[in-house]
C-alpha positions in Angstrom: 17.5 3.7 -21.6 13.8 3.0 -22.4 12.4 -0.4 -21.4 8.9 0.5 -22.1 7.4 -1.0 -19.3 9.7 -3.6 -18.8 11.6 -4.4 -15.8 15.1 -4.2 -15.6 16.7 -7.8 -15.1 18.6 -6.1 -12.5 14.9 -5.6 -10.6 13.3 -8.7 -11.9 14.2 -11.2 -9.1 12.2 -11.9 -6.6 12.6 -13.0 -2.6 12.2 -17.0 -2.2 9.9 -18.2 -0.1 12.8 -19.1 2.6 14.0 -15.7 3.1 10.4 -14.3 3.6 9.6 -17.4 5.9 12.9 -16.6 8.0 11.9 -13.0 8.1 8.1 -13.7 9.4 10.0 -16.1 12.3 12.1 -13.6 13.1 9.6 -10.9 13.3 6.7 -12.9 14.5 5.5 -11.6 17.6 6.0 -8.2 16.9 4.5 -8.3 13.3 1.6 -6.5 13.2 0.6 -5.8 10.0 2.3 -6.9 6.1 1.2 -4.3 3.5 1.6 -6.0 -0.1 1.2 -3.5 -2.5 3.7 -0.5 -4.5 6.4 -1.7 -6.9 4.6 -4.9 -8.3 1.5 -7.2 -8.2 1.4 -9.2 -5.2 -0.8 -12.1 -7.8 2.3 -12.4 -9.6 4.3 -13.9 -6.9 4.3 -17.6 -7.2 4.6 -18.6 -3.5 2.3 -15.7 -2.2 -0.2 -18.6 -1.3 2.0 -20.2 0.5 3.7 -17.1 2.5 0.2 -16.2 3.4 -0.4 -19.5 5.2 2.7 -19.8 6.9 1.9 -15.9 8.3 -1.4 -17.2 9.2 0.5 -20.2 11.1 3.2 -18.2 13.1 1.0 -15.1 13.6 -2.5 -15.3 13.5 -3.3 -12.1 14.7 -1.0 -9.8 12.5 -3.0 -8.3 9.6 -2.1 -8.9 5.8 -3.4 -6.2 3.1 -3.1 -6.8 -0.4 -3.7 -4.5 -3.5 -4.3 -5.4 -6.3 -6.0 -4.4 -10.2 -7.2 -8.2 -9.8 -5.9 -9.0 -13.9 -3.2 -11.6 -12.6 -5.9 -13.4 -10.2 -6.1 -17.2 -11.4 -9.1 -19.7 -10.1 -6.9 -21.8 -8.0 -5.6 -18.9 -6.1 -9.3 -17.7 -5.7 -10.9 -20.5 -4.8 -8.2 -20.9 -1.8 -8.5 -17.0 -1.0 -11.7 -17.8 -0.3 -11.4 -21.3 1.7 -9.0 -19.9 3.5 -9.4 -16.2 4.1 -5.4 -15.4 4.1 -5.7 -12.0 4.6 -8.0 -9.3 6.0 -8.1 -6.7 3.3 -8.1 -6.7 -0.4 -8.2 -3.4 -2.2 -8.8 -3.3 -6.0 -7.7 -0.5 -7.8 -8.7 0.7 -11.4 -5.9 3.7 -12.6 -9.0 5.7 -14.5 -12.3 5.7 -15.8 -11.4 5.7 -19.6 -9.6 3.4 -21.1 -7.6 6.1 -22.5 -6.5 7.3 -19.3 -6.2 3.5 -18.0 -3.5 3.0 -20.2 -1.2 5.8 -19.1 -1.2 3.8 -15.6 -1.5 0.2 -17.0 1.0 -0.9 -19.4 -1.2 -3.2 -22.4 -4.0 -2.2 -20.3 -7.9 -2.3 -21.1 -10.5 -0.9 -18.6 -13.5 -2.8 -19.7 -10.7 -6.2 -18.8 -9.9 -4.7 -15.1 -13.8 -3.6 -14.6 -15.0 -7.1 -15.8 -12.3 -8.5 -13.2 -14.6 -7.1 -10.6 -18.2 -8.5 -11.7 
């Protein structure tokens, strides 16, 4: 079956913020580093602000990584990325250097969007 870049509805849930929360308790002290990148934008979560802080709270010293093309980046999540520094590394990623080539890796993509993203 081709979904043509759509995910199936199977795949199209996502954790709440209660399981993740009870996770980063559980784990706390021995947490030493959350990766969010692979299989989905980490923007496009709607309580990524939110499991940021509380990882922040209950372990201060683990280090958060997040990747991202930066095209599902919104000012209010910006502005409190950088208030509040939630995480120690950010890496932006453009999938090639024509937009051609862009759009093989980015479904509805344009490369002069994701570049101006960056500026």
């Amino acid at each position: 079956m081709l979904l043509l870049g759509r995910i199936p509805r199977s795949r199209a849930d996502t954790q709440s913020l209660e399981t993740i929360t009870r996770v980063i308790d559980h784990a706390g002290p021995w947490l030493e580093r959350i990766e969010l990148f692979n299989y989905g934008e980490p923007f496009l979560y709607r309580h990524l602000l939110d499991m940021l802080r509380h990882t922040r709270l209950v372990c201060p010293t683990t280090g958060v990584a997040i990747s991202t093309d930066g095209m599902w980046m919104r000012e209010p999540v910006e502005a409190a990325i950088v208030d509040e520094r939630p995480f120690d590394w950010i890496i932006f990623s453009i999938d090639g250097c024509e937009d051609e080539s862009y759009r093989r890796c980015r479904i509805r993509g344009r490369l002069n969007t994701a570049i101006a993203n960056f500026l």
